[in-house]
DSSP file (Angstrom, degrees, kcal/mol; ACC not computed):
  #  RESIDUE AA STRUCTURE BP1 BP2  ACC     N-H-->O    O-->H-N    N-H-->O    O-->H-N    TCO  KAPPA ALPHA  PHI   PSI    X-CA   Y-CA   Z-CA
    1    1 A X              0   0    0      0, 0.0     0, 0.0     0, 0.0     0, 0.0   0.000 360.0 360.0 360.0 123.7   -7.5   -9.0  -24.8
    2    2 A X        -     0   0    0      1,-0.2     2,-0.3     0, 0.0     0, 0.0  -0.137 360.0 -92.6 -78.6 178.7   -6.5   -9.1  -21.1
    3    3 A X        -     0   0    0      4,-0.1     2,-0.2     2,-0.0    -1,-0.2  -0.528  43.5-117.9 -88.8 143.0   -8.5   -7.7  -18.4
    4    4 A X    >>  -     0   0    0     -2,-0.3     4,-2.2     1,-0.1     3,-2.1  -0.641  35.0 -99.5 -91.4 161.7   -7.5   -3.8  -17.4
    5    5 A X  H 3> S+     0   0    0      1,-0.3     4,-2.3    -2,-0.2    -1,-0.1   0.750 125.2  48.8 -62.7 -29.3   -6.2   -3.2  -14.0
    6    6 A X  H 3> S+     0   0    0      2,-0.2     4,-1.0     3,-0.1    -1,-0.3   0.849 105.3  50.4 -28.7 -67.0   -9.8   -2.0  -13.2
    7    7 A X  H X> S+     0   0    0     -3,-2.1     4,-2.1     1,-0.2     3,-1.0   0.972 113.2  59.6 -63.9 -57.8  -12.0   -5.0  -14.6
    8    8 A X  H 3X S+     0   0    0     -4,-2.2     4,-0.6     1,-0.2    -2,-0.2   0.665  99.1  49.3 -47.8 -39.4   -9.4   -6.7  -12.5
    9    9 A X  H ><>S+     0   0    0     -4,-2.3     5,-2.5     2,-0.2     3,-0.8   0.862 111.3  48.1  10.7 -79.3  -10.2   -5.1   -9.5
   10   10 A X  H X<5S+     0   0    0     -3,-1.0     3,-1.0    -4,-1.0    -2,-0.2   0.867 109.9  51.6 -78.0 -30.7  -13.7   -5.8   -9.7
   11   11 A X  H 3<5S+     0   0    0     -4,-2.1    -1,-0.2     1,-0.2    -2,-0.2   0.575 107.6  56.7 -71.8 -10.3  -13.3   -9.6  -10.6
   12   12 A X  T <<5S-     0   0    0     -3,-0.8    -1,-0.2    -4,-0.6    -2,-0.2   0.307 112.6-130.9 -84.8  10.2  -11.3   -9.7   -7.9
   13   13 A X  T < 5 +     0   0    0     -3,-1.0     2,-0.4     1,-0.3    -3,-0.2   0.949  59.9 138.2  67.1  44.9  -14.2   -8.3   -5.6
   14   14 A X      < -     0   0    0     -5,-2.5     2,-0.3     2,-0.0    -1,-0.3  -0.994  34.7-169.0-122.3 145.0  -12.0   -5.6   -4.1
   15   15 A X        -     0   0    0     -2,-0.4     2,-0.3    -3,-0.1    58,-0.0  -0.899  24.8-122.6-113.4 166.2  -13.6   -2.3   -3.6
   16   16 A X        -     0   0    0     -2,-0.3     3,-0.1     1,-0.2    58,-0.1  -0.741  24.9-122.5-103.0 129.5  -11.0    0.6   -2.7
   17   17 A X        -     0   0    0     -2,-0.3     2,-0.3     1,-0.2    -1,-0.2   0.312  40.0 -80.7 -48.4-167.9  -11.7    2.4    0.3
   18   18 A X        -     0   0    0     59,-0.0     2,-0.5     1,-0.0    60,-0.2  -0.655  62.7-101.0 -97.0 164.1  -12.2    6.2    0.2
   19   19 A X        -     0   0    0     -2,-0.3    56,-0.1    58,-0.2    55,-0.1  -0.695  45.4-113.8 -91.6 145.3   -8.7    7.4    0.1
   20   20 A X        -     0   0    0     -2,-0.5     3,-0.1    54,-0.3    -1,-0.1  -0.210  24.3-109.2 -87.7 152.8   -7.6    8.5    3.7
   21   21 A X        -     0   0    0      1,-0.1    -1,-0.2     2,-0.0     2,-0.1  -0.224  37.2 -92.8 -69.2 157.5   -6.9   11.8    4.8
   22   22 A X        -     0   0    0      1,-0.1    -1,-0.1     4,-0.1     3,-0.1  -0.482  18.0-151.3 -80.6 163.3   -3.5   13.1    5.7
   23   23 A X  S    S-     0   0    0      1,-0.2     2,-0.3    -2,-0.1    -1,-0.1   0.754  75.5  -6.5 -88.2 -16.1   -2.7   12.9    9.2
   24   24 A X  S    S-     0   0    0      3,-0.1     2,-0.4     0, 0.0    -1,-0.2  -0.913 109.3 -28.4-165.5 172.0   -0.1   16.4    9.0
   25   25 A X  S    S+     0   0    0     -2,-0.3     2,-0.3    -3,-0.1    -2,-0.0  -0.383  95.1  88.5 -48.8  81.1    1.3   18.5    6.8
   26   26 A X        -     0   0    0     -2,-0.4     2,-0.2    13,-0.0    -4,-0.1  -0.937  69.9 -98.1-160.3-170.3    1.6   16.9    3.8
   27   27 A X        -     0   0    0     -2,-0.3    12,-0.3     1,-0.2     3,-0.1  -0.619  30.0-131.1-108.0 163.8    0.1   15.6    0.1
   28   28 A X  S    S-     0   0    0     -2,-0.2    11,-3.1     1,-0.2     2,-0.2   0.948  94.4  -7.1 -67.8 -31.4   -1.5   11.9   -0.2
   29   29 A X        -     0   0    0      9,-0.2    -1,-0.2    -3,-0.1     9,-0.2  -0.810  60.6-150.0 178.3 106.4    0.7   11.9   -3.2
   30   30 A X        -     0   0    0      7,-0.3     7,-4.8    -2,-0.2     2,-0.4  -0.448  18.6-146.9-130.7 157.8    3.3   14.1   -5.7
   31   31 A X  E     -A   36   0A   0      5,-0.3     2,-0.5    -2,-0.2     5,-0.2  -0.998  13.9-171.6-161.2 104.4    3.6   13.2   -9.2
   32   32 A X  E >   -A   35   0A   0      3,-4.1     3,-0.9    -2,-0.4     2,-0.5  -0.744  65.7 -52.1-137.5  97.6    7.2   13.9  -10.6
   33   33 A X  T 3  S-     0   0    0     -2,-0.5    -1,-0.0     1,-0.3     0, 0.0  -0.594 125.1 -25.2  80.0-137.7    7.5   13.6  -14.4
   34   34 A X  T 3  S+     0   0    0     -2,-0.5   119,-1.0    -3,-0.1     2,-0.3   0.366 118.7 100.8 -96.5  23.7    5.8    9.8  -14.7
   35   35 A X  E <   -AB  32 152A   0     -3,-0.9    -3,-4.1   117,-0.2     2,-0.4  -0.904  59.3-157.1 -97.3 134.4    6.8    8.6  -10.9
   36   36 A X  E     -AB  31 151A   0    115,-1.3   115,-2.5    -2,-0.3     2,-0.5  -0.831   7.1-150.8-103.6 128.3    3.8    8.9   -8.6
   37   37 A X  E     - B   0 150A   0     -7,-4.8     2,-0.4    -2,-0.4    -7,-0.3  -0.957   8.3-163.3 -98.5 128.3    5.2    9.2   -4.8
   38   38 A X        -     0   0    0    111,-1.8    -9,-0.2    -2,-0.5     2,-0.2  -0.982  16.4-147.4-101.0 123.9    2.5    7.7   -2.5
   39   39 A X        -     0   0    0    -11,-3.1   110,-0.2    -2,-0.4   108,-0.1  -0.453  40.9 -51.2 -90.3-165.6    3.4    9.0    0.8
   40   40 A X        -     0   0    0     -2,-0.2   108,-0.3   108,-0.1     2,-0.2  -0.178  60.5-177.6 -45.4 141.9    2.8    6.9    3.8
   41   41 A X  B     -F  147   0B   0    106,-1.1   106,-0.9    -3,-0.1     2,-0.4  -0.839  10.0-133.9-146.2 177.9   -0.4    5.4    4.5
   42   42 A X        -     0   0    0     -2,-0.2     2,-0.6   104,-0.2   104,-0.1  -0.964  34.6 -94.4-137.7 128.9   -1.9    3.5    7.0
   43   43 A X  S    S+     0   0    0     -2,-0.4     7,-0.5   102,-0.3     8,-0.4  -0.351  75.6 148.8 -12.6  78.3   -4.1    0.6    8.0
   44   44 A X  E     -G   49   0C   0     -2,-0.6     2,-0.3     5,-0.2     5,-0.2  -0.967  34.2-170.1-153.0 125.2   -7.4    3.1    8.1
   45   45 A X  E >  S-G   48   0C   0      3,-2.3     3,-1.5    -2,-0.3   -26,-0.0  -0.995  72.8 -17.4-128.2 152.8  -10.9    2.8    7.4
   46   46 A X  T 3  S-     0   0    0     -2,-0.3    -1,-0.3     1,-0.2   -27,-0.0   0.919 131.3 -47.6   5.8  92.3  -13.4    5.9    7.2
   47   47 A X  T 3  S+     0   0    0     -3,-0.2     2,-0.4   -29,-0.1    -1,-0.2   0.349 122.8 104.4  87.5   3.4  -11.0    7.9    8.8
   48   48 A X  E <  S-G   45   0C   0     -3,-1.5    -3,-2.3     2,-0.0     2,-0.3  -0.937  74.9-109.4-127.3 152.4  -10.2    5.2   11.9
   49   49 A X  E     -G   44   0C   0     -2,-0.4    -5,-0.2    -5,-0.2     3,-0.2  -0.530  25.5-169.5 -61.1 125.7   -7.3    2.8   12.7
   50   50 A X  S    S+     0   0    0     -7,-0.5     2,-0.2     1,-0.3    -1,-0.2   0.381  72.7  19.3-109.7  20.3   -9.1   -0.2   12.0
   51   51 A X        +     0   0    0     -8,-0.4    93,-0.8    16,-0.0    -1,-0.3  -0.659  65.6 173.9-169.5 122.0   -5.7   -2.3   13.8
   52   52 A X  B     +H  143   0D   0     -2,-0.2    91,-0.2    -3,-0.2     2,-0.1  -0.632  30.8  59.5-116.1-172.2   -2.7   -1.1   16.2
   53   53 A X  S    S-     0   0    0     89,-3.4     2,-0.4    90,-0.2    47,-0.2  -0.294  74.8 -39.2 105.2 167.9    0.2   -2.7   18.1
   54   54 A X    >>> -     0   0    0     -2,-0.1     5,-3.1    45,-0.1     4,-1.3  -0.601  37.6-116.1 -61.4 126.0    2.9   -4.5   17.5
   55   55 A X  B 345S+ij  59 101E   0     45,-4.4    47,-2.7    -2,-0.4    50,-0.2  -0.681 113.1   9.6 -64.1 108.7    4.5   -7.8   15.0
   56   56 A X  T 345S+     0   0    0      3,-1.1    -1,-0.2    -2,-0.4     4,-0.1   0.352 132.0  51.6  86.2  15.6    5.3  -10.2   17.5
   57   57 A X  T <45S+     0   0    0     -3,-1.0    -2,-0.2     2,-0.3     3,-0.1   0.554 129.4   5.0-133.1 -57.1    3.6   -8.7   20.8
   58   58 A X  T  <5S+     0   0    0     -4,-1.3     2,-0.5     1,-0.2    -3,-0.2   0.762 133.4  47.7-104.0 -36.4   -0.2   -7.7   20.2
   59   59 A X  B   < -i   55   0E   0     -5,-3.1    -3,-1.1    85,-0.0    -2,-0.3  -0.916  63.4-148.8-134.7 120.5    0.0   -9.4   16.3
   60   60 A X     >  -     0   0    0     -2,-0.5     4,-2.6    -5,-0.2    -3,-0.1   0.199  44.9 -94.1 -60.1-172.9    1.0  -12.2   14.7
   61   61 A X  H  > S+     0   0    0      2,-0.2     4,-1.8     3,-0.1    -1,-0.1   0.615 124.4  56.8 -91.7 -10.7    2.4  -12.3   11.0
   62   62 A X  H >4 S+     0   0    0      3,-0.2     3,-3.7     2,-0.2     4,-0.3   0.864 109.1  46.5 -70.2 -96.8   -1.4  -13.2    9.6
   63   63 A X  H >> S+     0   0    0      1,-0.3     4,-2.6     2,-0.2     3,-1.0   0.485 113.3  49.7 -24.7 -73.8   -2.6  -10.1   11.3
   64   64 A X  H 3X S+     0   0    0     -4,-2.6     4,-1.6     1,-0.3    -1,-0.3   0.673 111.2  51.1  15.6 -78.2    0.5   -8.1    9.8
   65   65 A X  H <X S+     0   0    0     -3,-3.7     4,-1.8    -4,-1.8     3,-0.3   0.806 112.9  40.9 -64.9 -40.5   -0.3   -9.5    6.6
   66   66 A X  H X> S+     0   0    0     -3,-1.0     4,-2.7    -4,-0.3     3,-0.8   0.999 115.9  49.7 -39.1 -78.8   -3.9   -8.6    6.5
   67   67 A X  H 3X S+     0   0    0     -4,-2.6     4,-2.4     1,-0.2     5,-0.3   0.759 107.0  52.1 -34.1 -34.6   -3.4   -5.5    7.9
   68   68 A X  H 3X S+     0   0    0     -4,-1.6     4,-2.4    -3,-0.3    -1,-0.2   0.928 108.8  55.9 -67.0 -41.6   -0.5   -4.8    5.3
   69   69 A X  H <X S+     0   0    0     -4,-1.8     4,-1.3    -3,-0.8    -1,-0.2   0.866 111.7  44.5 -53.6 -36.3   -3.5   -5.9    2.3
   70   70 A X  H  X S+     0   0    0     -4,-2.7     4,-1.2    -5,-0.2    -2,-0.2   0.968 108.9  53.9 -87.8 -43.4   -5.7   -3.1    3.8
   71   71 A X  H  < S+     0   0    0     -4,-2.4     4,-0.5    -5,-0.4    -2,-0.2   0.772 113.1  45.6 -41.3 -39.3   -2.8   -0.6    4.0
   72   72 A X  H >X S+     0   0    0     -4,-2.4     4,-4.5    -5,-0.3     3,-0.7   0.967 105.2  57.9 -63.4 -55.6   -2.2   -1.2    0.2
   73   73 A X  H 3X S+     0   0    0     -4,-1.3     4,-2.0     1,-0.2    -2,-0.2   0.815 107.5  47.4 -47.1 -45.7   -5.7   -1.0   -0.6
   74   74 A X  H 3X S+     0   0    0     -4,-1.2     4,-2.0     2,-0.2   -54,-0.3   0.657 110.5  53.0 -68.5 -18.8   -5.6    2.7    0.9
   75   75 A X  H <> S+     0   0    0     -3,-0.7     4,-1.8    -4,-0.5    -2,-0.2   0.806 109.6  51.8 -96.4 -21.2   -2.3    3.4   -1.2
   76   76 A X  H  X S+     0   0    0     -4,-4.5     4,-2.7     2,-0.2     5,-0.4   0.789 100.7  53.8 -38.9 -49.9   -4.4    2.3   -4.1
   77   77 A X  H  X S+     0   0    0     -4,-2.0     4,-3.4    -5,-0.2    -2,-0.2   0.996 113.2  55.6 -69.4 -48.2   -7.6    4.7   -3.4
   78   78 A X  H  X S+     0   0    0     -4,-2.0     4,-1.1   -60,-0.2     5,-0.3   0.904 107.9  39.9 -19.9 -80.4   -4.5    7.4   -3.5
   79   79 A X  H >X>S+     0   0    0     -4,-1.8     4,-2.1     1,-0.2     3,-2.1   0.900 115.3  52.6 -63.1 -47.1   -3.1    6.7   -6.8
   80   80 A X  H 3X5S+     0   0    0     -4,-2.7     4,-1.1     1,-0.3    -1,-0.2   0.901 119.6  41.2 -54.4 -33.5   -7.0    6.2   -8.5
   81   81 A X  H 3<5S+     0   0    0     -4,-3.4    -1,-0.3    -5,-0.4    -2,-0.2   0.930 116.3  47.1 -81.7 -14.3   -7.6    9.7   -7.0
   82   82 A X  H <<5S+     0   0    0     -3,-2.1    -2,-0.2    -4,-1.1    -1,-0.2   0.635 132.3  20.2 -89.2 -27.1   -4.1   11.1   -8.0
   83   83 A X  H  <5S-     0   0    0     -4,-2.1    -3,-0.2    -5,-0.3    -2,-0.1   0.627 101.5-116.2-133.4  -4.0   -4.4    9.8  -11.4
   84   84 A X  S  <<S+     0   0    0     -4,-1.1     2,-0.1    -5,-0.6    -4,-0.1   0.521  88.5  13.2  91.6   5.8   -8.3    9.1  -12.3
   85   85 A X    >   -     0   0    0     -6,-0.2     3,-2.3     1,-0.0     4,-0.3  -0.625  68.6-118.5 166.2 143.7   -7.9    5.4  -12.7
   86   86 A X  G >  S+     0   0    0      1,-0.3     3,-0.6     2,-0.2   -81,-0.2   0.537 103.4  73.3 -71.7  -3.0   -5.7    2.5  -12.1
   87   87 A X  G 3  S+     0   0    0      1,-0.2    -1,-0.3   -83,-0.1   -82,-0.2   0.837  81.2  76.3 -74.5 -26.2   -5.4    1.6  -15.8
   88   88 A X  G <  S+     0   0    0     -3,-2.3    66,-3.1    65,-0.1    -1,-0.2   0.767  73.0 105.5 -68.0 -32.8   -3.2    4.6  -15.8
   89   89 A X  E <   -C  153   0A   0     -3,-0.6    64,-0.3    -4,-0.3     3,-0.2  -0.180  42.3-174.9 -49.2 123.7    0.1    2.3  -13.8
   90   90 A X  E     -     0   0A   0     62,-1.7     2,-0.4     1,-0.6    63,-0.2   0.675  69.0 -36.2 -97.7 -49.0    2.4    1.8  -16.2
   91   91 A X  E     -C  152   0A   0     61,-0.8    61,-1.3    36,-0.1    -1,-0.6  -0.943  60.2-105.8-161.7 167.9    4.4   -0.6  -13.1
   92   92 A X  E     -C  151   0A   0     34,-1.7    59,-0.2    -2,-0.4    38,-0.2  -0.903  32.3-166.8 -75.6 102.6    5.0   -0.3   -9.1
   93   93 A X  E     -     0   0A   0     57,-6.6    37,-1.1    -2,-0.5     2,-0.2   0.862  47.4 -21.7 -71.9 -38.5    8.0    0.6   -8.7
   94   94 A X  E     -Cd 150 130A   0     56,-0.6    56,-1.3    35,-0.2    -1,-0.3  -0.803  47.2-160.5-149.3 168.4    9.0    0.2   -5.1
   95   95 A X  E     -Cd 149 131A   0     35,-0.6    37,-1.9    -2,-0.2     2,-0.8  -0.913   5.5-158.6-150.2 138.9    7.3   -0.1   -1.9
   96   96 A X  E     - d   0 132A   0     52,-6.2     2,-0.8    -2,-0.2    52,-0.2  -0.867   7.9-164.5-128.6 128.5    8.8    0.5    1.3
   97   97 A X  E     - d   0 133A   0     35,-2.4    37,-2.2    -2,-0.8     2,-0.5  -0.714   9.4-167.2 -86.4  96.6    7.3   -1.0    4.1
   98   98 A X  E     -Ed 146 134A   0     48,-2.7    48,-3.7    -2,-0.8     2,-0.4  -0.897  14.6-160.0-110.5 146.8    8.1    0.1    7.7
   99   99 A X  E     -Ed 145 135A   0     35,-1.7    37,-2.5    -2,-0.5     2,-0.2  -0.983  21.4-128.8-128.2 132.0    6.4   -2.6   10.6
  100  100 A X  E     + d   0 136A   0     44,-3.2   -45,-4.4    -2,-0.4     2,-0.4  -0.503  50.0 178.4 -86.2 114.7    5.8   -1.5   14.5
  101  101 A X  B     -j   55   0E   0     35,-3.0   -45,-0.2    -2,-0.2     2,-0.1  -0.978  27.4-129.5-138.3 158.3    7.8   -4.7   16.0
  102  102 A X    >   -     0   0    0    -47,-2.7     3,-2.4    -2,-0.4     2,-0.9  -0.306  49.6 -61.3 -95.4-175.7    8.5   -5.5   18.9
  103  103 A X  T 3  S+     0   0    0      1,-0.2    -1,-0.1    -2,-0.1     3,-0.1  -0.335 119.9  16.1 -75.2 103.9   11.7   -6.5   20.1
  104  104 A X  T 3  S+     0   0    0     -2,-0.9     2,-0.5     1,-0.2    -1,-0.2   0.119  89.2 146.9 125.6   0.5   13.4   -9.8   18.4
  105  105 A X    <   +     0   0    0     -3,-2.4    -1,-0.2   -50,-0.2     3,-0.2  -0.405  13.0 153.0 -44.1 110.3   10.9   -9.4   15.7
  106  106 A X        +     0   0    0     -2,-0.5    -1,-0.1     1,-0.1     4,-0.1  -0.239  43.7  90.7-135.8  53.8   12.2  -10.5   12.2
  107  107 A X     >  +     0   0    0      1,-0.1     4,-2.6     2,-0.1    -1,-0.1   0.015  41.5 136.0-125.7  34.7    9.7  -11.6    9.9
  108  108 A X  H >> S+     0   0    0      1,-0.2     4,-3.7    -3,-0.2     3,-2.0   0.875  70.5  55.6 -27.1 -79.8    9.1   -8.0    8.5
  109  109 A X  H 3> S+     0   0    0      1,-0.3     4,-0.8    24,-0.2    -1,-0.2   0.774 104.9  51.1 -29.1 -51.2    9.0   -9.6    4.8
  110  110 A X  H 34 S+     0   0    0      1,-0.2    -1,-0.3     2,-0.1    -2,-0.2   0.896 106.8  54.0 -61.1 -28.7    6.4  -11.9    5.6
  111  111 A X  H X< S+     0   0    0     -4,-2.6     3,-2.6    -3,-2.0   -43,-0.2   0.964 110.6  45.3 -46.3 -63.4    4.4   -9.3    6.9
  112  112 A X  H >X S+     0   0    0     -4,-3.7     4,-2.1     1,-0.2     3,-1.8   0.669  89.6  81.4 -68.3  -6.0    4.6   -7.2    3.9
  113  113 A X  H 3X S+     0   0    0     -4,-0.8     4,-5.3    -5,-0.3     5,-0.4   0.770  74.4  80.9 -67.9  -5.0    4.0   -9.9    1.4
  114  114 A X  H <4 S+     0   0    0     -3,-2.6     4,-0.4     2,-0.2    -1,-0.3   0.598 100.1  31.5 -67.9 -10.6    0.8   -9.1    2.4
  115  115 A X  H <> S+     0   0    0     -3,-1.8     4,-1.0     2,-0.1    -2,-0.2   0.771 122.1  50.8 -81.6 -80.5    1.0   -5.9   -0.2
  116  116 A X  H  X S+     0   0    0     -4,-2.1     4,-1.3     1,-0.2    -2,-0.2   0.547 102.3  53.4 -49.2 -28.2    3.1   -7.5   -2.5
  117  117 A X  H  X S+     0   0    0     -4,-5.3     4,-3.0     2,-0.2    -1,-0.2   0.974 118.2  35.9 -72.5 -64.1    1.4  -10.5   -2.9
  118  118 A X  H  > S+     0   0    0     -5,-0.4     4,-1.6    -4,-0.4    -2,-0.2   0.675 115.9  65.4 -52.8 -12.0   -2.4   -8.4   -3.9
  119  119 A X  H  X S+     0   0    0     -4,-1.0     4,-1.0     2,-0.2    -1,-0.2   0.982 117.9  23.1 -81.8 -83.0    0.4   -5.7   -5.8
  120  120 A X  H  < S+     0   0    0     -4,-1.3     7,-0.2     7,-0.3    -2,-0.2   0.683 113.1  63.4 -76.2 -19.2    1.2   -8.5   -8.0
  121  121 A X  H >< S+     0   0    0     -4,-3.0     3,-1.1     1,-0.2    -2,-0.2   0.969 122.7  28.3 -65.4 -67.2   -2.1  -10.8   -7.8
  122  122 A X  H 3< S+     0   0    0     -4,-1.6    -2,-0.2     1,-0.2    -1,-0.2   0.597 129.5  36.2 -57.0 -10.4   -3.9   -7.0   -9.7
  123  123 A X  T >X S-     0   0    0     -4,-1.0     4,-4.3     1,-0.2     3,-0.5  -0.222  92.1-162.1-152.3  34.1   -1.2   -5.5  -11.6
  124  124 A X  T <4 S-     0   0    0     -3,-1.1     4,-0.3     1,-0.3     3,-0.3   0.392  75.0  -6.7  23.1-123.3    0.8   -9.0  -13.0
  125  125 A X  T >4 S+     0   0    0      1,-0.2     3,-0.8     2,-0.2    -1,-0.3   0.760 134.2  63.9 -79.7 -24.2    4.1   -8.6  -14.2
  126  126 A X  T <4 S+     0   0    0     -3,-0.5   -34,-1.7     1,-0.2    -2,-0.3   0.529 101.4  55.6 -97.2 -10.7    3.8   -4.6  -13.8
  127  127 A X  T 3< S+     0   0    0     -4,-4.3     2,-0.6    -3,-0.3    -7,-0.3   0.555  70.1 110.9 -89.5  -2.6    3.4   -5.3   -9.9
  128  128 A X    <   +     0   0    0     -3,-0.8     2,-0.3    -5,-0.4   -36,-0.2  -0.660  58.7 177.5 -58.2 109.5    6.4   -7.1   -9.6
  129  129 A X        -     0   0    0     -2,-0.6     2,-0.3   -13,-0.1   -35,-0.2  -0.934  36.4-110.2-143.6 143.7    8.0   -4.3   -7.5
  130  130 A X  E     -d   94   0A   0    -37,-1.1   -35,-0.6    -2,-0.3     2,-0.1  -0.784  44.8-139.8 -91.6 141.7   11.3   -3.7   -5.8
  131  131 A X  E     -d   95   0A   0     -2,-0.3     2,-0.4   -37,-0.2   -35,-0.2  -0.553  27.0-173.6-123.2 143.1   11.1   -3.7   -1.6
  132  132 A X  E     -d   96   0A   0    -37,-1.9   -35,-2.4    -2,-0.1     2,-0.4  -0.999  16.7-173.1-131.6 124.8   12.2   -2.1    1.5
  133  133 A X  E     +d   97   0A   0     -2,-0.4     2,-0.4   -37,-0.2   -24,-0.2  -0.710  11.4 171.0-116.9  87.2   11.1   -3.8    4.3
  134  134 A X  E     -d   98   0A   0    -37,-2.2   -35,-1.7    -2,-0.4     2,-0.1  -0.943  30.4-131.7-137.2 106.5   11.8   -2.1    7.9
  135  135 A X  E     -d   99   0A   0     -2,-0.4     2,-0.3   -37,-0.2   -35,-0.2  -0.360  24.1-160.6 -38.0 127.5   11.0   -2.6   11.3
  136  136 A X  E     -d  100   0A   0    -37,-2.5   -35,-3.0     8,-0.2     3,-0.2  -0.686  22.3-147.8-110.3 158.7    9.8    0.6   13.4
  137  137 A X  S    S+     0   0    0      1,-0.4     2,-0.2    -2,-0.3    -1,-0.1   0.408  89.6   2.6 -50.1 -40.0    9.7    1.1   17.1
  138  138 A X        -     0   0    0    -85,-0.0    -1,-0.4   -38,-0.0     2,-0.1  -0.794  59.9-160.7-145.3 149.0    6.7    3.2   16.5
  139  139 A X    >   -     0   0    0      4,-0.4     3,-0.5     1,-0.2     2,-0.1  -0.216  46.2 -76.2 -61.3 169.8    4.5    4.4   14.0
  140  140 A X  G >  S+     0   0    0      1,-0.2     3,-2.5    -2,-0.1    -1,-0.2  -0.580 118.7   1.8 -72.9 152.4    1.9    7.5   13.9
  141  141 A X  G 3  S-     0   0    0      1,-0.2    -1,-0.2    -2,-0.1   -92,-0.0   0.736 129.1 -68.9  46.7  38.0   -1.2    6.6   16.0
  142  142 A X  G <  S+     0   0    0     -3,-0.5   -89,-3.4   -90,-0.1    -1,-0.2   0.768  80.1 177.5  36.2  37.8    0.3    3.2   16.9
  143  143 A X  B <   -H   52   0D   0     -3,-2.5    -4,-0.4   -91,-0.2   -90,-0.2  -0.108  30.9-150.0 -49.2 152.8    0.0    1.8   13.5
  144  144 A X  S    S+     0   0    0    -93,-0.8   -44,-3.2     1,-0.2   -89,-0.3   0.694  82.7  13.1 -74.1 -26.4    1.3   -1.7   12.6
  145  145 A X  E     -E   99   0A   0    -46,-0.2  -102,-0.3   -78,-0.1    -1,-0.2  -0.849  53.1-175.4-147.4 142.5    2.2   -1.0    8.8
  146  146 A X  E     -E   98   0A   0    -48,-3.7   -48,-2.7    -2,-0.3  -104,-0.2  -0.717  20.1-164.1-144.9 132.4    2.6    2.1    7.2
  147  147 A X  B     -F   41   0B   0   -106,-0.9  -106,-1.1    -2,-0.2     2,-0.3  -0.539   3.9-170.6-102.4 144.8    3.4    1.5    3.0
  148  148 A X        -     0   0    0   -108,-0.3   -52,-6.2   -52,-0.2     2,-0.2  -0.874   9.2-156.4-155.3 148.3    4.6    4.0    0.8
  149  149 A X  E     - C   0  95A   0     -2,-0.3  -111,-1.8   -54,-0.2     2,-0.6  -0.928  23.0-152.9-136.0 155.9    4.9    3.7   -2.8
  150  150 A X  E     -BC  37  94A   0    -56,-1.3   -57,-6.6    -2,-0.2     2,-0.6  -0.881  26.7-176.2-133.5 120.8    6.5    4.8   -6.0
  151  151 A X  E     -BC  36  92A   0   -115,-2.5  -115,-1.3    -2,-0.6     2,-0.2  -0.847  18.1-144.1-111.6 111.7    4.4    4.5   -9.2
  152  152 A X  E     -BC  35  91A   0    -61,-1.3   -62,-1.7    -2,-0.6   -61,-0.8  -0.589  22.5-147.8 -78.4 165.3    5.1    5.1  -13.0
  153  153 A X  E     - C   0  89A   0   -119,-1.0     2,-0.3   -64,-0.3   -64,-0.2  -0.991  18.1-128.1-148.4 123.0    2.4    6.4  -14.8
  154  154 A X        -     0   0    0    -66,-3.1   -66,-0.0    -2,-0.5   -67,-0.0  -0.614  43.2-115.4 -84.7 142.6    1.5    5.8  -18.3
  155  155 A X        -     0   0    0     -2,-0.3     3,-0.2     1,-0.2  -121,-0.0  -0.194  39.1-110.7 -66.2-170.7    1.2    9.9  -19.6
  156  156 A X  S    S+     0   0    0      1,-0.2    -1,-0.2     2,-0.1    -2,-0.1   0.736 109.5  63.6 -98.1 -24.9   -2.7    9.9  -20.5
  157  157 A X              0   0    0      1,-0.2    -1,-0.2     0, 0.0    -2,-0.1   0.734 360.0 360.0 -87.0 -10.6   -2.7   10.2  -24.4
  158  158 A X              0   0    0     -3,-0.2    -1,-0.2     0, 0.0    -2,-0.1   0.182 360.0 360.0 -97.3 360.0   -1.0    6.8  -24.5
């Protein structure tokens, strides 16, 4: 019997932040049929940007990546509150990734494997997810990363 995406969680020693507020007029997260919309989220803990700036002026592609792993983590406390537990993902569907770079920047991908990689490390073959990876000019609140994600959802009786 494998482990569920939960026990996995916790044997990988991540706890999930509290899930962050919205910043403007919008939902954390909308739930159409089984697709979960995560909207954009951010590199935030309790309630502060815990890293700004720019990929390839204020932050290397380590930073990035971190940061992009803490950004995930936040689009994670979404879906647990949106759906009452992570066991409920049936797969990740996409994730599209915009990164505040500065100019000549191109390693966008590497940045974001930093999501994809923990995506797939917790959620196996059902985190194997298809990617949009994009360089911004700016972000809200001089973010680095901001993730949004598209989730199937196994119905609950199942």
């Amino acid at each position: 019997m494998s482990m569920s995406f939960e026990e996995k969680l916790t044997a990988l020693g991540i706890v999930l932040p509290s899930p962050p507020k919205p910043v403007a007029t919008y939902i954390p997260a909308s739930q159409a049929g089984d697709l979960l919309f995560v909207s954009g989220v951010l590199p935030i803990r309790d309630g502060q940007l815990v890293v700004s700036g720019k990929l390839g002026e204020e932050l290397t592609v380590e930073n990035g990546y971190e940061a992009a792993k803490l950004t995930l983590l936040n689009a994670l406390a979404i879906v647990r509150q949106e759906l009452g537990s992570l066991n409920r993902v049936k797969k990740i569907v996409r994730m599209t990734g915009h990164v505040a770079s500065g100019v000549g920047f191109a390693d966008q991908p590497a940045v974001l494997n930093g999501a994809s990689d923990l995506l797939v490390e917790l959620f196996g073959e059902a985190g194997r997810h298809a990617r949009l990876a994009l360089g911004a000019a700016e972000l809200p609140l001089h973010a680095p990363i901001e993730i949004e994600l598209i989730v199937q959802v196994q119905q609950e009786d199942s």
